[in-house]
GUZASE-166002 format. One record per residue (C-alpha): residue in three letters; chain; x, y, z. Coordinates in nm, 3 decimals. Layout:
<bafis>
@rest ALA kette A px X py Y pz Z
...
</bafis>
This chain:
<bafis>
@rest UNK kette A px 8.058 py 15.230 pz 10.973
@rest UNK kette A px 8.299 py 15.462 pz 11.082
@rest UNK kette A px 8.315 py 15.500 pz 11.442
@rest UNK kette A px 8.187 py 15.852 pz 11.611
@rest UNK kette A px 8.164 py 15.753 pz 12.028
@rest UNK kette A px 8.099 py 16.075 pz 12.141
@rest UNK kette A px 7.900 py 16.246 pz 11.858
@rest UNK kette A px 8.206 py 16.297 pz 11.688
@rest UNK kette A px 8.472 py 16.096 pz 11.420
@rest UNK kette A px 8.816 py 16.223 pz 11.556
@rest UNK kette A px 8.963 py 16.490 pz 11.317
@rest UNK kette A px 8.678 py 16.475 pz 11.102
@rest UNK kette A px 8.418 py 16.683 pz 10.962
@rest UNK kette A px 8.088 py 16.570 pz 10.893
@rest UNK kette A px 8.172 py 16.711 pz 10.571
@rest UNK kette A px 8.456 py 16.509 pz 10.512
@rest UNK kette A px 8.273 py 16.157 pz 10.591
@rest UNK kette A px 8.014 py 16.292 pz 10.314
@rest UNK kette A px 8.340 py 16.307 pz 10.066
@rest UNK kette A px 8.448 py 15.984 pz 10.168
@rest UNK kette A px 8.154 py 15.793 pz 10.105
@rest UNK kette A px 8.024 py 15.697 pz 10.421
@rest UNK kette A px 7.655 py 15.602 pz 10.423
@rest UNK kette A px 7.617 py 15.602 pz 10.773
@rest UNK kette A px 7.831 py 15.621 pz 11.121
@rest UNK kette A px 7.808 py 15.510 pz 11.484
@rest UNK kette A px 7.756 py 15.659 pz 11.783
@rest UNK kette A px 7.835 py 15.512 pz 12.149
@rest UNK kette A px 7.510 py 15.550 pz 12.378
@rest UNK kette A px 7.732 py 15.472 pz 12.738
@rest UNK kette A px 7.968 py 15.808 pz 12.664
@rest UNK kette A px 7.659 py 16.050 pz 12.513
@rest UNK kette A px 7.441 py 15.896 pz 12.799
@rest UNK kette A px 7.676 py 16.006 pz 13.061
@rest UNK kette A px 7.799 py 16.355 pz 12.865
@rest UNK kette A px 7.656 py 16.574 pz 12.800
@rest UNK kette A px 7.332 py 16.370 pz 12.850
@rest UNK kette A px 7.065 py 16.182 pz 12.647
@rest UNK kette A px 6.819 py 16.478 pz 12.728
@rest UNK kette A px 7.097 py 16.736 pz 12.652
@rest UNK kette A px 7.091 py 16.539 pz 12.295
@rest UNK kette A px 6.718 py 16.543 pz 12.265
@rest UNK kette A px 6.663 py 16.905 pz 12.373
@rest UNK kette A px 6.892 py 17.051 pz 12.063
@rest UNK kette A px 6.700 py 16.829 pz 11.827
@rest UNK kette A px 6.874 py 16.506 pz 11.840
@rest UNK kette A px 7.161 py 16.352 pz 11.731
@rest UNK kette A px 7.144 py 16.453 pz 11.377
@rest UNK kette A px 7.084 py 16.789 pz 11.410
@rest UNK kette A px 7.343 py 16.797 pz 11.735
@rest UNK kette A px 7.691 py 16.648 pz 11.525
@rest UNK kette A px 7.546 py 16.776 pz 11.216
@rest UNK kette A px 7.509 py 16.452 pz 11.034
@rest UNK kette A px 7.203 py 16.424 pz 10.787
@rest UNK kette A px 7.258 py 16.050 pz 10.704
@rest UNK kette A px 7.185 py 15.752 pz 10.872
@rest UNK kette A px 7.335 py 15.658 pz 11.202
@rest UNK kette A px 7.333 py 15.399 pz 11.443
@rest UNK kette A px 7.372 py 15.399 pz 11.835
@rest UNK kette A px 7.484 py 15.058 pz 12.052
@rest UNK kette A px 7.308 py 14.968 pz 12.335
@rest UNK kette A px 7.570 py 15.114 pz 12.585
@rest UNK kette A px 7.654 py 14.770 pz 12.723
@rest UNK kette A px 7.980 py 14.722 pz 12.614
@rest UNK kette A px 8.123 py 14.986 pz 12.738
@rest UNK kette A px 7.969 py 14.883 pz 13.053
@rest UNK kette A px 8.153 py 14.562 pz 13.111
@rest UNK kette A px 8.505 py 14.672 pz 12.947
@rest UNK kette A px 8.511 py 15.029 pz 13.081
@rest UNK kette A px 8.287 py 15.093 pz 13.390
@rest UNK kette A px 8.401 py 14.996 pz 13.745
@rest UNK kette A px 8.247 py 14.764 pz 13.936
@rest UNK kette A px 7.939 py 14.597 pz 13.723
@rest UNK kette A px 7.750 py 14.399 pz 13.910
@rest UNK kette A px 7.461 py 14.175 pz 13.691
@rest UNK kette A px 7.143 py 14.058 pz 13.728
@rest UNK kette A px 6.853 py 13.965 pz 13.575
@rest UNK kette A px 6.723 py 14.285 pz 13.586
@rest UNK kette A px 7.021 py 14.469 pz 13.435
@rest UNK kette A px 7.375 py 14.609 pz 13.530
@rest UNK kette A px 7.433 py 14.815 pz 13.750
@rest UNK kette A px 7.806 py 15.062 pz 13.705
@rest UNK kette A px 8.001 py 15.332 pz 13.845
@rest UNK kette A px 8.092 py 15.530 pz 13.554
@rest UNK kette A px 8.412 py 15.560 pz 13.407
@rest UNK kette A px 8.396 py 15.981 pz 13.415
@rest UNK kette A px 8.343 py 16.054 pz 13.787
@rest UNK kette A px 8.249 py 15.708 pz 13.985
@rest UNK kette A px 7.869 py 15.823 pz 14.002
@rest UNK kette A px 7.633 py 15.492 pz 13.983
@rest UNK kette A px 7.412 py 15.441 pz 13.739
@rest UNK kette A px 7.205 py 15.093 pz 13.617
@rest UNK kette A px 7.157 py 15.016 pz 13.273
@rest UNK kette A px 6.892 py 14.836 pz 13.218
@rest UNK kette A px 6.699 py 14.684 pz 12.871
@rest UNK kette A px 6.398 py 14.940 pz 12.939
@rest UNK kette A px 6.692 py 15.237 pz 13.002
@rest UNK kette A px 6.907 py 15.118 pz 12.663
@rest UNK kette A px 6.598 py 15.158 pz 12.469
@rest UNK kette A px 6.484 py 15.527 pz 12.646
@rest UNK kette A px 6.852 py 15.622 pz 12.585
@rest UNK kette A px 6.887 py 15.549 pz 12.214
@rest UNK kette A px 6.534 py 15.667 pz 12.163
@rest UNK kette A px 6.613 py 16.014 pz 12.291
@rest UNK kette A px 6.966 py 16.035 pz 12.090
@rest UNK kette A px 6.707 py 15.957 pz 11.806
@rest UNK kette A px 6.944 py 15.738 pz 11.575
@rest UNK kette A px 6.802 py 15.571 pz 11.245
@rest UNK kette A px 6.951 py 15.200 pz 11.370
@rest UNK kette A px 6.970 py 15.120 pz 11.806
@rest UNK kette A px 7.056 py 14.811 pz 11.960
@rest UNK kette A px 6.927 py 14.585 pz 12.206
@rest UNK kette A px 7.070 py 14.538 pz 12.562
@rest UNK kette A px 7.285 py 14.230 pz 12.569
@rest UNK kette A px 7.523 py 14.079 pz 12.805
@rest UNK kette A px 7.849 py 14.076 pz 12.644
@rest UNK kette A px 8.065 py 13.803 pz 12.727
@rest UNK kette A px 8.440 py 13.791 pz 12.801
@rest UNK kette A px 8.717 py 13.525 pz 12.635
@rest UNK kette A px 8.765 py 13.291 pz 12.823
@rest UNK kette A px 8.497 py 13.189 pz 13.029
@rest UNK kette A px 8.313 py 12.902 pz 13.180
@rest UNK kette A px 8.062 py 12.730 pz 12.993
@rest UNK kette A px 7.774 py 12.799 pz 13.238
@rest UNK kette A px 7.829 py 13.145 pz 13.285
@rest UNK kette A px 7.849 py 13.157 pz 12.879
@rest UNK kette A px 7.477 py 12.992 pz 12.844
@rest UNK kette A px 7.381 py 13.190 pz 13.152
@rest UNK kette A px 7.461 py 13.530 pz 12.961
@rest UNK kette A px 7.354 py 13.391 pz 12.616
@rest UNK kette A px 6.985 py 13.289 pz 12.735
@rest UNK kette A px 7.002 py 13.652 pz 12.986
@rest UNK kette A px 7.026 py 13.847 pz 12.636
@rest UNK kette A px 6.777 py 13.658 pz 12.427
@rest UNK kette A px 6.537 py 13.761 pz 12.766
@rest UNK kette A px 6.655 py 14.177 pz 12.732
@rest UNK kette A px 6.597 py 14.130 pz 12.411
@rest UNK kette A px 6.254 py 14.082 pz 12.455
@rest UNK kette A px 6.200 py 14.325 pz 12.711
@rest UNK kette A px 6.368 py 14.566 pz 12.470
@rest UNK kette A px 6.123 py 14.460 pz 12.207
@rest UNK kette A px 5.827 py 14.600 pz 12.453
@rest UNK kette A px 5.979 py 14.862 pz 12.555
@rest UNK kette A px 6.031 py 15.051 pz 12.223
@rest UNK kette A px 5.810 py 15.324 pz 12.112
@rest UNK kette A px 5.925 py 15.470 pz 11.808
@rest UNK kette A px 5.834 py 15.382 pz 11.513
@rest UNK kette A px 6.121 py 15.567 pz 11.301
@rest UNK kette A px 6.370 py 15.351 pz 11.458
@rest UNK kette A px 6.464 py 15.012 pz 11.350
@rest UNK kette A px 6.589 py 14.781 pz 11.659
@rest UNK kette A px 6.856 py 14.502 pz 11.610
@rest UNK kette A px 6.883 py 14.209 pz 11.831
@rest UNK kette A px 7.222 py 14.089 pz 11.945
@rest UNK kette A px 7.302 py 13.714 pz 11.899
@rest UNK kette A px 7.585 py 13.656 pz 12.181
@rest UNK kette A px 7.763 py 13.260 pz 12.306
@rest UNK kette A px 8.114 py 13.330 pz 12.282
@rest UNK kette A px 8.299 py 13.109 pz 12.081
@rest UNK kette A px 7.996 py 12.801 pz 12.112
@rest UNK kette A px 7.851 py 12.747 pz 11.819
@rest UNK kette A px 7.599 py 12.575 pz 11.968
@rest UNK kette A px 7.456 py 12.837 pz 12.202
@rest UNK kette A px 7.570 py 13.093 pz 11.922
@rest UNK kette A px 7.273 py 12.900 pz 11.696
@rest UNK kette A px 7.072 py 12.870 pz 11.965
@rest UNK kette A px 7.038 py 13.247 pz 12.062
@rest UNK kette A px 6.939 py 13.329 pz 11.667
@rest UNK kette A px 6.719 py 13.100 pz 11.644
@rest UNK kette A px 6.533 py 13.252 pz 11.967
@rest UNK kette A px 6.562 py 13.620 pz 11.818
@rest UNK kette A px 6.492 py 13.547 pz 11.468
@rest UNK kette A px 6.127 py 13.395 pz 11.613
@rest UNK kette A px 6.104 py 13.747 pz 11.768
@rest UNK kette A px 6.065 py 13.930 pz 11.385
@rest UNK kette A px 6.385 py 14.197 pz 11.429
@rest UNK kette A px 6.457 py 14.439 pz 11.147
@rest UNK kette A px 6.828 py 14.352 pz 11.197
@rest UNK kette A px 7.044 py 14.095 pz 11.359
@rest UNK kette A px 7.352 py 14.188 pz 11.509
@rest UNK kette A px 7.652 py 13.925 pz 11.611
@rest UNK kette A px 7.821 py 14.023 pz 11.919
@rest UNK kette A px 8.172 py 13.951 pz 12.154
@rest UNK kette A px 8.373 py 13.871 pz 11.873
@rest UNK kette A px 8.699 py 14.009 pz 11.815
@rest UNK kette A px 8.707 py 14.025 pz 12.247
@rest UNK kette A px 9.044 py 13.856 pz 12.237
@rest UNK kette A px 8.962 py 13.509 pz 12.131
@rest UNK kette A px 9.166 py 13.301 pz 11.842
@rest UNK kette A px 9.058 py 13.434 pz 11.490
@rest UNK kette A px 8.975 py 13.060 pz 11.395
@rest UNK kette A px 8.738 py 13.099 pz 11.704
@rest UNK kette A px 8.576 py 13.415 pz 11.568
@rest UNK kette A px 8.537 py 13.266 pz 11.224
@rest UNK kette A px 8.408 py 12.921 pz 11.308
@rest UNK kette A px 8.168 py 13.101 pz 11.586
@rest UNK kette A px 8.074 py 13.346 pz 11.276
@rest UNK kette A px 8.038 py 13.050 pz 10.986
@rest UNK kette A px 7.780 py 12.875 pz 11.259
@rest UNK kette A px 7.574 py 13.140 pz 11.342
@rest UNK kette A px 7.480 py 13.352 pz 10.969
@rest UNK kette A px 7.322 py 13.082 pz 10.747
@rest UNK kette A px 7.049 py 13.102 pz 11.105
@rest UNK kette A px 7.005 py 13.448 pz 11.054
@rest UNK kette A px 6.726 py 13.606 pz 10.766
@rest UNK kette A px 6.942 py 13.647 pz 10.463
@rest UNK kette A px 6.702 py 13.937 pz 10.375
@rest UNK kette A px 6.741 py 14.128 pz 10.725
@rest UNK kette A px 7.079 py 14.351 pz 10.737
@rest UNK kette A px 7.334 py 14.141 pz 10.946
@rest UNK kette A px 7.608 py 14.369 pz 11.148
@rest UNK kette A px 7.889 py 14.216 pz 11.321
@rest UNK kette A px 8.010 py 14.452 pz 11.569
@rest UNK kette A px 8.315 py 14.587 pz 11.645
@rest UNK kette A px 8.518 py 14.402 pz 11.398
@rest UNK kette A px 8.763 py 14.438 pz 11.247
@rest UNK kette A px 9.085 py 14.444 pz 11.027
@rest UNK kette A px 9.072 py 14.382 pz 10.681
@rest UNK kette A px 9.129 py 14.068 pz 10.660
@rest UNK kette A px 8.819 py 13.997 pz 10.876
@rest UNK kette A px 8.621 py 14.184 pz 10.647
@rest UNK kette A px 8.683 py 14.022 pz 10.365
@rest UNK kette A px 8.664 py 13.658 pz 10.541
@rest UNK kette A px 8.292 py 13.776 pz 10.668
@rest UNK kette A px 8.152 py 13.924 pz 10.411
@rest UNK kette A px 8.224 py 13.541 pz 10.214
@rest UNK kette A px 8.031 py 13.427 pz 10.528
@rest UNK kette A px 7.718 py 13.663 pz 10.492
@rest UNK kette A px 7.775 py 13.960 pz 10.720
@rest UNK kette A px 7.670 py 14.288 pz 10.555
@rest UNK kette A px 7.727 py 14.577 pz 10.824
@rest UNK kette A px 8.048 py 14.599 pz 11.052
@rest UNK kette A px 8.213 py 14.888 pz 11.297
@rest UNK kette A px 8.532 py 14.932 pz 11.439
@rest UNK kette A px 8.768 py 15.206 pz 11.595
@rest UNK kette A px 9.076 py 15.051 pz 11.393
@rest UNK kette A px 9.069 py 15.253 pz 11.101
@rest UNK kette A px 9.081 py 15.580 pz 11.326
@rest UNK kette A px 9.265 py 15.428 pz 11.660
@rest UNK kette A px 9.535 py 15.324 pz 11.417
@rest UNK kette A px 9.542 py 15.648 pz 11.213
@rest UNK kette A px 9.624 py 15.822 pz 11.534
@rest UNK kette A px 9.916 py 15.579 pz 11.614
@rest UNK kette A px 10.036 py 15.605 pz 11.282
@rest UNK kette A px 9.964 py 15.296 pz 11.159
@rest UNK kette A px 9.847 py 15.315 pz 10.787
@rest UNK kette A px 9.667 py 15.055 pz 10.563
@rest UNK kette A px 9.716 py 14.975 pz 10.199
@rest UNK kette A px 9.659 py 14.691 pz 9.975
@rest UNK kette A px 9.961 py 14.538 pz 10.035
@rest UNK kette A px 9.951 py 14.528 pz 10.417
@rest UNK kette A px 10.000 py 14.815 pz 10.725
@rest UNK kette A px 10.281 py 15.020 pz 10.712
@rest UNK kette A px 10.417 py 15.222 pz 11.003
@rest UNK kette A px 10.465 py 15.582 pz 10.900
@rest UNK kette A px 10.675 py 15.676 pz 11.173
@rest UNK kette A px 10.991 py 15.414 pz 11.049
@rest UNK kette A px 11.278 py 15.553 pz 10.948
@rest UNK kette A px 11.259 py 15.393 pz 10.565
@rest UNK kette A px 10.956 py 15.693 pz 10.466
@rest UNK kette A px 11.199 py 15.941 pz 10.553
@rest UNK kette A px 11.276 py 16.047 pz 10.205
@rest UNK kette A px 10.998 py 15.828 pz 10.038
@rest UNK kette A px 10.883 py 16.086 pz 9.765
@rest UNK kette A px 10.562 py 15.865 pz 9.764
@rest UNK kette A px 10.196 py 15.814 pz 9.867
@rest UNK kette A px 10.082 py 15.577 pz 10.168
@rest UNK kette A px 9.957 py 15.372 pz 9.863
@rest UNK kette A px 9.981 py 15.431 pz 9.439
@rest UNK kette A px 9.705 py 15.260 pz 9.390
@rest UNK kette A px 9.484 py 15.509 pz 9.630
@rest UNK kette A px 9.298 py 15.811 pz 9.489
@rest UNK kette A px 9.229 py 15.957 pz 9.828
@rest UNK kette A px 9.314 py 16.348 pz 9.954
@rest UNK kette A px 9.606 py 16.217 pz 10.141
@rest UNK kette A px 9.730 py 16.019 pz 9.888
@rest UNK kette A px 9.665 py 16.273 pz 9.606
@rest UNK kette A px 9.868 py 16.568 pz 9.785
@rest UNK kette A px 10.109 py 16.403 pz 10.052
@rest UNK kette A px 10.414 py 16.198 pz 10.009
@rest UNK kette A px 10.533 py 15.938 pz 10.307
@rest UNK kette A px 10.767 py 16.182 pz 10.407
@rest UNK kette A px 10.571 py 16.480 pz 10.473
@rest UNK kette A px 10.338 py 16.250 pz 10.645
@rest UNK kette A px 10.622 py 16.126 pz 10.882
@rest UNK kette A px 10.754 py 16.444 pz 10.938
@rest UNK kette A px 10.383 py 16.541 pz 11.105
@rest UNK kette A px 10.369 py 16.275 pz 11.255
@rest UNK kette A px 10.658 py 16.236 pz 11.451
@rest UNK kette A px 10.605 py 16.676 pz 11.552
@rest UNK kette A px 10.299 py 16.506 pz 11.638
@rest UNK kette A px 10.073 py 16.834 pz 11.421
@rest UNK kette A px 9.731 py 16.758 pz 11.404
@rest UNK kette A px 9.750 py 16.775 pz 11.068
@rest UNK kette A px 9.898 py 16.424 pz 11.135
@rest UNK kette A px 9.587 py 16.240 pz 11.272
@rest UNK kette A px 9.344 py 16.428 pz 11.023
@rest UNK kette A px 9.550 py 16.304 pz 10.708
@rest UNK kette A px 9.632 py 15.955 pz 10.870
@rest UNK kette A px 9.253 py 15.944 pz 10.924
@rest UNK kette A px 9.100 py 16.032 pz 10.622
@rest UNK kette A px 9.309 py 15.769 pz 10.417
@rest UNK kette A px 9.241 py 15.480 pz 10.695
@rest UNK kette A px 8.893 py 15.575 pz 10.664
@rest UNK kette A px 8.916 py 15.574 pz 10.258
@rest UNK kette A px 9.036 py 15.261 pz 10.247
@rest UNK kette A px 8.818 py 15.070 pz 10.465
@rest UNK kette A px 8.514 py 15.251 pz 10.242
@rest UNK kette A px 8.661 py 15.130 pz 9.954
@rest UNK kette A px 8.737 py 14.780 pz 10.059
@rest UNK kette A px 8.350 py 14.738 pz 10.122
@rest UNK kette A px 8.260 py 14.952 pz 9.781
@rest UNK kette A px 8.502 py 14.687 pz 9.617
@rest UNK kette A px 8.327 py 14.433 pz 9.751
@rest UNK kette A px 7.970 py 14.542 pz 9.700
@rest UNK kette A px 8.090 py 14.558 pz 9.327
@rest UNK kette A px 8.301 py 14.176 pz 9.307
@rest UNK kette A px 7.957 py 14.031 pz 9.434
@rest UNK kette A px 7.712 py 14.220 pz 9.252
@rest UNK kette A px 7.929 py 14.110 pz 8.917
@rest UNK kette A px 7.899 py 13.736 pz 9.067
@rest UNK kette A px 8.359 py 13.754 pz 9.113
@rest UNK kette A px 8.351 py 13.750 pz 9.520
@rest UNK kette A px 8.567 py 13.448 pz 9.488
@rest UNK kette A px 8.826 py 13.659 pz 9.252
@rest UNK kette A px 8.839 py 13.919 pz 9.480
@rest UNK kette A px 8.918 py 13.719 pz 9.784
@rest UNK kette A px 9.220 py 13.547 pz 9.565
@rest UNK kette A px 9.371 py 13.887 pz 9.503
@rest UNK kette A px 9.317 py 14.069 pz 9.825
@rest UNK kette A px 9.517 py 13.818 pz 9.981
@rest UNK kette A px 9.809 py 13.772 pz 9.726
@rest UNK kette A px 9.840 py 14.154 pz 9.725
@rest UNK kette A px 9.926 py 14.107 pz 10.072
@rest UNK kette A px 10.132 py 13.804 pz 10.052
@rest UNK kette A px 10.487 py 13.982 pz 10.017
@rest UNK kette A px 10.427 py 14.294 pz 10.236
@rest UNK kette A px 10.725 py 14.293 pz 10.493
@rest UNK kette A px 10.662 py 14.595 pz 10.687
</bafis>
């Protein structure tokens, strides 16, 4: 899912996400919540209608941005109370708010509130959080009231895989229409992430979407997708797009070095997206380095083609039963990348 925090996927058009292939995009419920406004949202028709996007979409709960962007969070069991990043105002977020929030933005998928937990911590304040989220999670449950919205459930426990197993077991008793894996990819070991990841799937409803949020590069992708996940989001495609940092099958590349000064090339041959139909490496670095807009909108649409097609190229390797295959070649096309 390509990432749209505020309503918006930087540089974008809804337009251009339609010629991309994206089947659906996510939206950040903190930053609409606190501008221009969940009401704001829900008096010009929703989300939909307000960004102009007529496929699917799916909000978070808010929470993370909570605990990695707002000042002073203070927790209970109630909720979390914040002063907001914008202006210092307070505000408490709270299971009962997330779910009011997300149901006035009006998105196809929300989330449940969860308590998302840093690396490292202690291993009481991990089960402490862990069993405090399976408990929103039910109070988000009762507080829904739409029924055109389908509400995931976040499995959290850091990198246990004990109390990861032991949190999806408690939400998959509570019938969800989605599991969600969260606080990977929050600075731990990638070993971590996977091991944390291999525990927890085969205890989640291999018929129920599973989304592992906020993750990640490629190579994560590919490695989670083996283990079961289905549904993933991430600002890398377009955070790196606007630093310049491009991906192709052999590896990044870093438009802005001095070799693609004269390279009459693509970003990659083997792409058949609109940047790498019209634009050679050179004109690309030129932009770049004026820093033109045209830059981040190129940059972006061919970091946001490739991720698309990574997961089309998957879809297509397991539904002809070659998954393995794939996995072989993605990773000895990257083998001899130096850049």
């Amino acid at each position: 899912m390509p990432v749209g925090t505020r309503g918006t996927v930087k540089s974008l058009t809804p337009e251009d996400l339609y010629a991309l292939g994206a089947e659906i995009i996510l939206a950040n419920t903190y930053h609409l919540w606190l501008r221009p406004g969940a009401e704001v949202v829900k008096a010009q028709g929703g989300l939909h209608r307000f960004m102009h996007w007529e496929r699917p979409l799916l909000t978070d709960s808010g929470g993370y941005q909570v605990f990695s962007l707002a000042q002073s969070s203070q927790v209970n069991e109630e909720g979390v109370t914040f002063q907001a990043h914008l202006d210092g105002s307070r505000h408490s977020l709270t299971p009962e708010k997330a779910i009011e929030v997300q149901e006035a933005l009006g998105a196809d998928i929300i989330m449940c509130l969860d308590e998302c937990i840093p690396y490292p911590t202690s291993d009481d304040y991990t089960r402490e959080a862990t069993e405090r989220t399976i408990r929103w999670a039910r109070r988000c449950r009762g507080a829904k009231m739409r029924t055109d919205q389908a509400l995931f459930a976040v499995v959290q426990g850091g990198t246990s895989p004990e109390l990861r197993c032991l949190c999806a077991e408690q939400l998959v008793e509570l019938d969800f229409p989605g599991y969600a894996i969260g606080g990977l990819s929050v600075g731990e070991p990638r070993e971590a992430m996977v091991e944390a990841a291999a525990a927890v799937l085969p205890r989640l409803p291999a018929e129920r979407p599973c989304y592992v949020m906020g993750v990640g590069a490629p190579e994560d992708l590919v490695d989670l997708v083996g283990l079961g996940a289905d549904m993933f989001d991430c600002v890398l495609p377009t955070r790196s797009a606007r630093t310049g940092q491009l991906f192709t099958r052999h590896g990044r590349i870093v438009i802005k070095n001095s070799r693609h000064q004269e390279e009459d090339a693509p970003i990659d041959d083997g792409c058949t997206c609109y940047t790498c139909r019209h634009y050679s490496r050179a004109y690309l670095r030129h932009l770049f380095l004026n820093k033109e807009l045209l830059a981040y909108r190129l940059n972006t649409i061919h970091n946001l083609w490739y991720f698309l097609e990574l997961m089309r190229e998957m879809r297509r390797a397991i539904a002809a039963g070659m998954f393995g295959q794939f996995r072989g070649e993605f990773y000895r096309q990257r083998q001899h990348h130096s850049e």
